[in-house]
N, C-alpha and C positions, 0 to 999 in steps of 0.2 A: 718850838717852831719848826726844826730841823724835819722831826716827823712826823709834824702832821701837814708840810707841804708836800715829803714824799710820797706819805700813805693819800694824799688829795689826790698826787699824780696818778700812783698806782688805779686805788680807787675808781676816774675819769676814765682811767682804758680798759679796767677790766670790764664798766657797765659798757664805753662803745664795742665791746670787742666779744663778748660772750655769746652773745645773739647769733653771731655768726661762728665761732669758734667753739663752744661749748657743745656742737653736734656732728659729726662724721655726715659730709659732703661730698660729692665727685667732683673732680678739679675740671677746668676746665685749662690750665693754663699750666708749668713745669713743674706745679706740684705731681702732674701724673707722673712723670719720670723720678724726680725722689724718692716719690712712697715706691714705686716698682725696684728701686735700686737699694733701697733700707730693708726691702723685703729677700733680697735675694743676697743681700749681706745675712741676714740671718739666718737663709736656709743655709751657706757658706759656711758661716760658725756650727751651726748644727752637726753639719757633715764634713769639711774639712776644714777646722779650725783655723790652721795655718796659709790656705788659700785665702781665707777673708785680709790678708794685706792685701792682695792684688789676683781679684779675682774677675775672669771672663764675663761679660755681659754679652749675649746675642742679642736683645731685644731690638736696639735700635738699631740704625746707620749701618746693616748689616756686619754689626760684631765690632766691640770692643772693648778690651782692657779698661772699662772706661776709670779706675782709683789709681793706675799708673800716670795717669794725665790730669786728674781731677781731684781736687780738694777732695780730701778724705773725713775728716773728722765728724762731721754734722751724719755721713750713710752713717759708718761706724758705731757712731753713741744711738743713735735711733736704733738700726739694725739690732745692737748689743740688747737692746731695752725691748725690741719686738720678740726676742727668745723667752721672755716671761708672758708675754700678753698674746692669747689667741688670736690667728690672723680677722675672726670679724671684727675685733677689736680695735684694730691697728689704725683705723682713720683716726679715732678718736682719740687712741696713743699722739697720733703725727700731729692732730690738730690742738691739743693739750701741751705738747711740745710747743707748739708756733705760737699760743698765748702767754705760757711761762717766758718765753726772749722775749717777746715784745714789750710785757708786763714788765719785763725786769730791766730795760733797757733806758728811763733815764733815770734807775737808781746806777745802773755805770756808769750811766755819763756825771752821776753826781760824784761816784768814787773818785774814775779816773780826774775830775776835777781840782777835785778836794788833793789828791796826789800831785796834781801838777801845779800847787802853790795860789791856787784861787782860793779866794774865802768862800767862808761861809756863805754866803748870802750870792756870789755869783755863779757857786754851785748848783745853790737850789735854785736861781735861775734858769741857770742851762739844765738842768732836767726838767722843770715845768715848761720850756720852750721843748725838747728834746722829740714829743710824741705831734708837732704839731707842722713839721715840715710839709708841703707842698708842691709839688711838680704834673707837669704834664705828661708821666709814664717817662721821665727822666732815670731810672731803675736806680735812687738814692737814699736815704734815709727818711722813705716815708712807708706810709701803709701800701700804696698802690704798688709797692714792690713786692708786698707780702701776702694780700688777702687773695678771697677770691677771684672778684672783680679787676686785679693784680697780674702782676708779672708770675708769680710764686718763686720767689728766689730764696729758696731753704736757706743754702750756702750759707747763703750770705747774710741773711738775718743771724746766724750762729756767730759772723763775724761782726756784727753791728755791735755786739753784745762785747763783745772780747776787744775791738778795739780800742775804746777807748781807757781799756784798764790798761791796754799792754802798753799805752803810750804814758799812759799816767806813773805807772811802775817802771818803766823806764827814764822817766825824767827822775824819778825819787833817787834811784842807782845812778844817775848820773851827780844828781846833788850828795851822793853820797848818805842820804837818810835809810837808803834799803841795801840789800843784798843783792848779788846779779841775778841770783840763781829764781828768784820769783819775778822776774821782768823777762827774764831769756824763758820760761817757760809760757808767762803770755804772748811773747811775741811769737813762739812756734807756734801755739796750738791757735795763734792767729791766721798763720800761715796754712796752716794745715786745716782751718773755715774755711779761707777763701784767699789763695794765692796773691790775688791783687791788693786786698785788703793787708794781708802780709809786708808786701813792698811796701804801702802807706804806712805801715809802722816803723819796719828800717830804715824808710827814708827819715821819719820821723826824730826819729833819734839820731840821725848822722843833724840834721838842722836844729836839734839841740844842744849836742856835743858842740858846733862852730857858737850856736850864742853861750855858754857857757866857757868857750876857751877863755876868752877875755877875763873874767872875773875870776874862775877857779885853777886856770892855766892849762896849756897844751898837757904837758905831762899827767896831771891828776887827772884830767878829763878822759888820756887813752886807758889811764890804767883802771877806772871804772868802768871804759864801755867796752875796754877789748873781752872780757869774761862772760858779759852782758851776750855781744855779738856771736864767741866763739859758743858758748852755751847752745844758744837759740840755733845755730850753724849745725850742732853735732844732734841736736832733735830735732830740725827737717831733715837731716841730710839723707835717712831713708825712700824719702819722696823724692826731695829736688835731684840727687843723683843721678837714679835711673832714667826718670824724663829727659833730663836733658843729653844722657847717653843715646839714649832713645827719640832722640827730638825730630829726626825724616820720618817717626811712622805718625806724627801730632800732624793732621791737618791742618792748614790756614783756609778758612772756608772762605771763599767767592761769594756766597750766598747770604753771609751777614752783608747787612747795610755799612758802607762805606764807615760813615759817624762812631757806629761802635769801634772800629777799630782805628779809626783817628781822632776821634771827638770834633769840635764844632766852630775852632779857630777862635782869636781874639774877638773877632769884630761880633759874631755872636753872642759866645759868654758873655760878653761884657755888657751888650743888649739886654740879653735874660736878665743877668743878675741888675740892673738899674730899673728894668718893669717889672722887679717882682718874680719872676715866671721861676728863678731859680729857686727860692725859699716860700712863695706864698701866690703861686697858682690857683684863678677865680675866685683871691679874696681881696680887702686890702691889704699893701706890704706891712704888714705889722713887724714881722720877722729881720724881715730887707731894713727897714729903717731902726730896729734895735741894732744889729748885724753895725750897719753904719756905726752908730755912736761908739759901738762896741770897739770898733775896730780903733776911733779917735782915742777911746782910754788906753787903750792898749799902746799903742803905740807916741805916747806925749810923754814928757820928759817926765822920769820918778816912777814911769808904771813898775809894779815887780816884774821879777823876771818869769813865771810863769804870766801873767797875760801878755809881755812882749812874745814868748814864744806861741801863744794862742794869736797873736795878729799876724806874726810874721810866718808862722805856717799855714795862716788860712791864705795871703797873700802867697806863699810861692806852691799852695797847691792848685788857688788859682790861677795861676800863672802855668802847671804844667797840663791842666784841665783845658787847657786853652789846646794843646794837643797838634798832631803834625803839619794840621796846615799853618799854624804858625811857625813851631820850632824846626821841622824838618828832621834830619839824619841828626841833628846836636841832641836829639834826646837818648840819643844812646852813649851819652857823657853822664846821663843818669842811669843805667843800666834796663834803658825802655829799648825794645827790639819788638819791629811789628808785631809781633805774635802777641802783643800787650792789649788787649781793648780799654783802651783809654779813656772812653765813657765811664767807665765804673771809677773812675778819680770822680765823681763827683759826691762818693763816699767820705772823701777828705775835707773834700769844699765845705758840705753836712757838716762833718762832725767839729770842725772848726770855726766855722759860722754860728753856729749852736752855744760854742763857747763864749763866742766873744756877742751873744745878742744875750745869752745869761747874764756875761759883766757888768753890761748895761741897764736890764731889770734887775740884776741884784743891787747894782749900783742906787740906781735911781731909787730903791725902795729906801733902801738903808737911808740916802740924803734927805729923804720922804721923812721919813721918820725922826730924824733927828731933828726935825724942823716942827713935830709935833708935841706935845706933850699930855700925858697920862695916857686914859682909854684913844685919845683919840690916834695913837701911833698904832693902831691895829688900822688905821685909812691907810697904809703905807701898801702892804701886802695887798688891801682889798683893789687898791686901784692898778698894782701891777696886776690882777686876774683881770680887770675889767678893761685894762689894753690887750688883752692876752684875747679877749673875748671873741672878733673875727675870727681870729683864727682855729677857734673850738668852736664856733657854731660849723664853720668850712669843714672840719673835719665832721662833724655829727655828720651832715648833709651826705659826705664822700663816701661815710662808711653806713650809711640809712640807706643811699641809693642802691650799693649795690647787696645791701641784704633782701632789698625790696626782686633784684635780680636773681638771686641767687636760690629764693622762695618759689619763681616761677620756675627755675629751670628746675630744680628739684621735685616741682610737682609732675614737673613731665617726664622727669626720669622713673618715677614712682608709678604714671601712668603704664610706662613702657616697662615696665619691671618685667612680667613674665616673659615677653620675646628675649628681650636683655638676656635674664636666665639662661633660656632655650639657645640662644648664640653661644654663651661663654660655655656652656654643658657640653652643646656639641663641636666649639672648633677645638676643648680640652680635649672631647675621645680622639677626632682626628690627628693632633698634634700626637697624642698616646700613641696610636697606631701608625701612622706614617709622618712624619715630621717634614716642616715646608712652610713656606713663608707665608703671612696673608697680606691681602694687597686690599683695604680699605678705600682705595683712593687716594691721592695728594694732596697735601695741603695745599697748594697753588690751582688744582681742578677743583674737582666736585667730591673730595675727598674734605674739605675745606666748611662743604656745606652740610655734610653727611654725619645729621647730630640728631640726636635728641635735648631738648631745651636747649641748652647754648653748650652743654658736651660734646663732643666730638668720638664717632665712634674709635678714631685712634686714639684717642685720650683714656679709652676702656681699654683698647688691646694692650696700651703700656701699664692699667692698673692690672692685668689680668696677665700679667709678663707671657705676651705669647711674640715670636718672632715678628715682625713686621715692614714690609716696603713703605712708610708713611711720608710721615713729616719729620724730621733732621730735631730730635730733640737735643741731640749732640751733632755736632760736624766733627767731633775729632776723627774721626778715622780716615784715610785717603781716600776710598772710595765710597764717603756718605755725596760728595758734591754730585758724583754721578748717579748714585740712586736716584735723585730727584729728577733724573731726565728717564725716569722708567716709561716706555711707551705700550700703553694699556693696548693697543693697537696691535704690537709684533708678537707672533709667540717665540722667539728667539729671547726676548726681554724677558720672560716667565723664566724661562728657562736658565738664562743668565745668573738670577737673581734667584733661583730657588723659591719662585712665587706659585705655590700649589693650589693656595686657597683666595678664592675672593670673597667678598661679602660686600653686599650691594643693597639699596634701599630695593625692594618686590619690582616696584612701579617704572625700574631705570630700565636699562634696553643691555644689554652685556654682549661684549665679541664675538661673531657666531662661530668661533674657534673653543668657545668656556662651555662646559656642562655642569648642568643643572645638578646639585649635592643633595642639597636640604632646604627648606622651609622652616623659617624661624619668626613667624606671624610677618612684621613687616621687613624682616632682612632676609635674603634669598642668599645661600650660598652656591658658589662656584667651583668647579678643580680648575685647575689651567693645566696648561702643557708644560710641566717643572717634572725633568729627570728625579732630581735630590739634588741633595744638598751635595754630596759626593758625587766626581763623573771624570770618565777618564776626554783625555784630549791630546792636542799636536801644541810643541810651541815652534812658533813660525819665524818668528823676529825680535829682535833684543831693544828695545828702549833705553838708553842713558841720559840721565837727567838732573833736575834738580826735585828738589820734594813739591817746589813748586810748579811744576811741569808736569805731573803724570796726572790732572784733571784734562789736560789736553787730549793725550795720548789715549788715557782712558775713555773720556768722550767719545773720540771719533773712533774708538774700537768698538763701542758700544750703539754707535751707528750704522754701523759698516754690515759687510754680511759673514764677518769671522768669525759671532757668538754662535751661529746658525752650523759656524762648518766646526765647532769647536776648534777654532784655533786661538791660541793664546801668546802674548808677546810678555817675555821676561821687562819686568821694570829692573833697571839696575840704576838703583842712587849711588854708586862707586861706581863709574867707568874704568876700562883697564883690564876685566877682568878676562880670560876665554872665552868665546861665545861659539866655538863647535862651527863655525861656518856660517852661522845664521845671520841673516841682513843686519845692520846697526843700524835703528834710526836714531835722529836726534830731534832738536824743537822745530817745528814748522816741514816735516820730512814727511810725506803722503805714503802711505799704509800702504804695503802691496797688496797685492788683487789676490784673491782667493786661489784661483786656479795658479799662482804662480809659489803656491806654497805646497809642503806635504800635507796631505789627507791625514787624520787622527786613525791610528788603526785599529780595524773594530775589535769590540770586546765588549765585556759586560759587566756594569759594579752589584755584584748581589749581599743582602743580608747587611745592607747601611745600618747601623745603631748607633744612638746618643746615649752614650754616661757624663752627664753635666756638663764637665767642661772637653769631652776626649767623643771622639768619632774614628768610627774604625767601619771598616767596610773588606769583604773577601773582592778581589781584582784577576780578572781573567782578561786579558791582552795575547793578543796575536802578536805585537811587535812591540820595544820599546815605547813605552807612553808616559801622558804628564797625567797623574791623578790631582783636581783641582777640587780643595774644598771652598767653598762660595764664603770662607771668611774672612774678614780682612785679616790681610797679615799683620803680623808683628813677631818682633824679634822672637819671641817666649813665645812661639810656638815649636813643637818639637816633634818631628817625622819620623816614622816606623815603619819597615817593610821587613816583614817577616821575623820582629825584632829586634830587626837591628836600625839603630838609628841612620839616617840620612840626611843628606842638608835640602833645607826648603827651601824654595823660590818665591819670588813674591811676582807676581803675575797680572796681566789687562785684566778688570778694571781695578784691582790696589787684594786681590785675593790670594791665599795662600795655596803652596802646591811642592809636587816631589817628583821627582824622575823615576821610575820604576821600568823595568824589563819584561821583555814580552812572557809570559807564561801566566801561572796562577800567582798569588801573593795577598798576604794579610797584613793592608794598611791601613795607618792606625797615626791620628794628628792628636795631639794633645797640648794645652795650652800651661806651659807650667814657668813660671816667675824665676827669673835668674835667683841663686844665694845672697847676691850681694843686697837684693833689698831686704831680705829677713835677718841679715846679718848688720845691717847700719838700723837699722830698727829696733836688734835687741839693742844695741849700742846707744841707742836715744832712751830705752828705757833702762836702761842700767846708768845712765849722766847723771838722775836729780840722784838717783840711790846710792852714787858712790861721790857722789860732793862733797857730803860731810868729811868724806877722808882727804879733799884738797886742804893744804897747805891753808893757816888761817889767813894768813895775810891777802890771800884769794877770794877768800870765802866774806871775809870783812869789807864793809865801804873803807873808800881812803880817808874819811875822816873820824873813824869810829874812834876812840878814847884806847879802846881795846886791843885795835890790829894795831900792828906793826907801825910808826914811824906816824902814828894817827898826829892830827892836830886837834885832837879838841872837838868840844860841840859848838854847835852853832850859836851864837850869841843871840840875844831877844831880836838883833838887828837885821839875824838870818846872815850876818858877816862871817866868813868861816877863821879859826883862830882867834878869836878875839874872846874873852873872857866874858861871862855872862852873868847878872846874880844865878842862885841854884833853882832848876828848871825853868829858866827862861829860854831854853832851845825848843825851836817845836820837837813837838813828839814823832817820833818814826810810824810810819805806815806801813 
């Protein structure tokens, strides 16, 4: 029975899911940014292996670090696996990838189940519930976070996958049936999917440690999870370190909607989830009302302690889902600090919801059954599918509709295929030849509507990694919130932004400042008025602030008439420091006036060249000047004049830069990653390899027979210590 309800499952999503996922697509939605980031992980490995930890991206949000701040694992393994597959290949790689997690995602949730002390039968529940969740673009464990028609959250479907093992393998080491060392490596490489999803595992396991002190005691309980925690601790610590060394160059964007970054309060949640909208959106709550009963088993007197910890985690994650407009500042008693998007707990809400509406269809079948006799206990199983039923026609419908979408837009990508071509052909020679931004439009203008079928021509420029002013695929960088106040109108903004290149539908009307490049059937390209990417300048005035303040400062510098005069204002997130005379502003302190600053002294940047991630340019100045290159700063950037290194500035609006002396001079920025993260890196890959050499008593559960001061196996009771006839303990997972 076991597997032929999981092969049903699998089975049900491979036929809903191949139609669309069996053929290489244009995204319309964050899959473009993925695939462009797994692509450029692999040129990285190709060419500097040891850069693919933490390597530069220009594409978006003018320039960033973006694996220094961002879930790693999910570029990495794609990227790793694009080094064998030719790049036309590669959609089909990436969409071959996104059906194998999906496919494979409620045999985890049947593992992790089956790990965290649910039988039989309300395992294979919660995996035939597992593919059938529902929301209104709520970004949870459903398909519309995944497909086309979707969010495309790669990330996080790598994590969809991984969590519920790491919590399942965690509860096992907590009851002492496993080892740490295979629970602290799901819980990293959970972390290392999807940060958030990460935290919903440690939190996970600190709220089974508390329901397990009672019965296995304070003591037994730290000495299995402190090995668990300390493991899992020394294999992120490559990531989590440096980010949060590094946490003023991590943006807090303005720009996201309030909700994701506080979620949606009690009074809402609690709305959704009693009409359904959380688990069974435009069906009946089939889900919602298994979920209910589920949660009465779980929590009534005698349940085991795996379904108490599946009610009593779905209850305090909905409780933290409820988010700051309820709890306020006390969520950082749970280690939540704004920069947390709180929305995405509704990963937890999912995946424990899931649990406990399994318990209840598994339940109810088994009760089914027992109530039957002979042939007819196969009515058991039939009739939990045929409750199961709405919500598997919901889904046909959800994922029908949008192949039905996904057909159209493809035919009109295919119509436009040769201009497409003829664009990507000729803004690659320009990029070759002179390097510079292109400015498609915004998302928020007519950049928004400037598609083919329902793609978006910035949705090309990030599959076709060419530098871009667009739409904020990322905000981490300081100055992505001000990109998006690019004004197509000033040529001071081109210039600012290093925007060279426009590309426009034929038929639009363009600045009579832009000249005419090329003709690309129906796209017209443009040059703008963009020095380069390198340019010398004056800095005028000093900024001291918070990381949260330089969107201010930047803005209105970027309004102002100071981009035009090249003058530039140091951002300083340490106040205190020398600042040579120059004005000090702070929060709310109006820019001075142009004419009341020095003039930039002329000179000329000749001979600008890009090698990947390093830019160097020959500088000829008449007087002391600031050489600014147009990319965001961040710490690991590293300055050169004339060889020898110099210290950088970070500068209006969030860009990096060097102080250089009036004469000739060869400077040269280069983006190169401190030691310390290659160094706690090898150190996460040297933990599982030199474990076996930890002390057994380490290495062992506290109740293994084996280790040290063990008590014994578990008895058929599941009582620890207590003598059992021979193999009446469960078996170890």
């Amino acid at each position: 029975m076991r597997w032929l309800v999981l092969a049903a499952t699998v089975a049900f999503q491979a036929w809903l899911l191949l139609p669309e996922l069996s053929r290489p697509v244009h995204p319309l939605n964050d899959d473009a940014f993925h695939i462009a980031t797994a692509l450029h992980v692999r040129e990285v490995l190709e060419t500097h292996p040891v850069r693919a930890l933490d390597p530069w991206f220009s594409y978006w949000s003018l320039g960033y670090p973006l694996l220094h701040a961002y879930q790693p694992l999910a570029p990495w393994i794609t990227g790793a696996l694009a080094c064998f597959t030719p790049e036309p290949r590669f959609l089909a790689l990436f969409h071959a990838l996104k059906l194998l997690l999906l496919l494979a995602f409620p045999l985890c949730v049947y593992l992790g189940a089956r790990w965290l002390d649910l039988d039989e039968a309300a395992a294979l529940g919660a995996a035939l519930v597992a593919p059938l969740v529902s929301t209104d673009g709520l970004y949870g464990l459903e398909y519309g976070s995944y497909l086309w028609r979707g969010s495309g959250l790669y990330t996080q479907l790598w994590a969809m996958d991984l969590l519920p093992l790491a919590i399942g393998r965690a509860w096992s080491a907590l009851r002492g049936r496993a080892g740490p060392l295979g629970a602290a490596a799901l819980l990293a490489l959970t972390f290392l999917a999807h940060s958030v999803y990460g935290y919903i595992a440690v939190l996970s396991l600190a709220l089974a440690a508390g329901l397990l002190v009672r019965g296995e005691g304070a003591r037994t309980v730290v000495h299995r999870a402190a090995p668990v925690a300390a493991l899992a601790g020394t294999m992120v610590a490559f990531f989590v370190v440096p980010m949060l060394l590094d946490a003023a160059a991590i943006n807090h964007s303005r720009w996201e909607p309030t909700w994701k970054w506080d979620s949606f309060g009690h009074q809402q949640v609690l709305a959704r989830l009693a009409s359904g909208e959380l688990f069974d959106h435009a069906r009946l709550p089939v889900l919602t009302a298994l979920l209910a009963a589920g949660l009465i088993l779980a929590l009534r007197r005698g349940a085991g302690l795996g379904e108490r910890f599946a009610g009593w985690g779905f209850l305090g994650w909905l409780a933290l889902y409820f988010g700051r407009p309820t709890w306020g500042p006390a969520l950082y008693l749970v280690g939540i600090s704004p920069d947390v998007p709180l929305h995405r707990l509704i990963g937890a809400v999912h995946l424990f919801g899931i649990l406990l509406a399994g318990l209840a269809l598994g339940r109810g079948a088994v009760r089914l059954a027992a109530r039957l006799a002979g042939a007819w206990r196969w009515a058991a199983p039939v009739a939990a599918l045929l409750l199961l039923l709405p919500a598997v026609r919901e889904r046909a419908r959800f994922v029908g509709q949008g192949l039905v979408w996904l057909r159209a837009s493809e035919a009109a990508v295919l119509a436009a295929a040769p201009d497409l071509e003829a664009l990507h052909r000729r803004l690659a020679e320009l990029q070759a030849a002179q390097p510079g931004r292109i400015y498609p439009g915004l998302a928020a203008g007519w950049g928004g509507r400037f598609k083919i079928g329902e793609v978006r021509i910035f949705d090309l420029l990030s599959l076709w990694r060419l530098d871009a002013v667009a739409f904020l695929f990322h905000a981490m960088s300081l100055p992505s919130d001000v990109m998006v106040e690019f004004d197509e109108n000033r040529p001071a903004a081109y210039d600012a932004f290093d925007v060279r290149y426009v590309v426009m539908d034929s038929r639009r009307t363009p600045p009579p400042f832009l000249h005419p490049l090329a003709c690309c059937g129906r796209f017209q390209l443009y040059t703008g008025p963009a020095a380069g990417r390198i340019g010398l300048g004056a800095l005028g005035f000093v900024y001291e602030g918070g990381r949260d303040e330089v969107y201010g400062i930047a803005s209105a510098w970027l309004k102002s008439e100071l981009p035009a005069a090249r003058v530039y204002g140091e951002i300083a997130l340490r106040p205190g420091s020398e600042h040579g005379g120059l004005p000090v502003l702070r929060r709310w302190d109006p820019l001075p006036a142009v004419g009341a600053l020095a003039a930039p002294p002329r000179g000329e940047v000749r001979d600008p060249r890009r090698d990947g991630d390093d830019w160097t340019a020959e500088i000829d100045a008449e007087a002391p000047a600031l050489v600014v290159l147009e990319e965001t700063f961040h710490p690991s950037w590293r300055a050169e004049v004339d060889g020898k290194a110099v210290p950088t500035l970070q500068v209006t609006p969030g860009f990096v830069a060097a102080a250089v002396a009036g004469g000739r001079h060869r400077v040269a920025f280069r983006y190169r990653p401190s030691r310390l993260k290659l160094g706690l890196f090898l150190l996460a890959v040297a933990t599982p390899l030199l474990w076996p050499a930890a002390p057994r008593a380490w290495r062992r559960p506290a109740d293994d027979p084996l280790a040290e001061g063990g008590r014994g196996l578990p008895s058929a009771t599941g009582e620890p210590g207590r003598s059992g006839p021979a193999g009446a303990g469960p078996e170890r997972r």
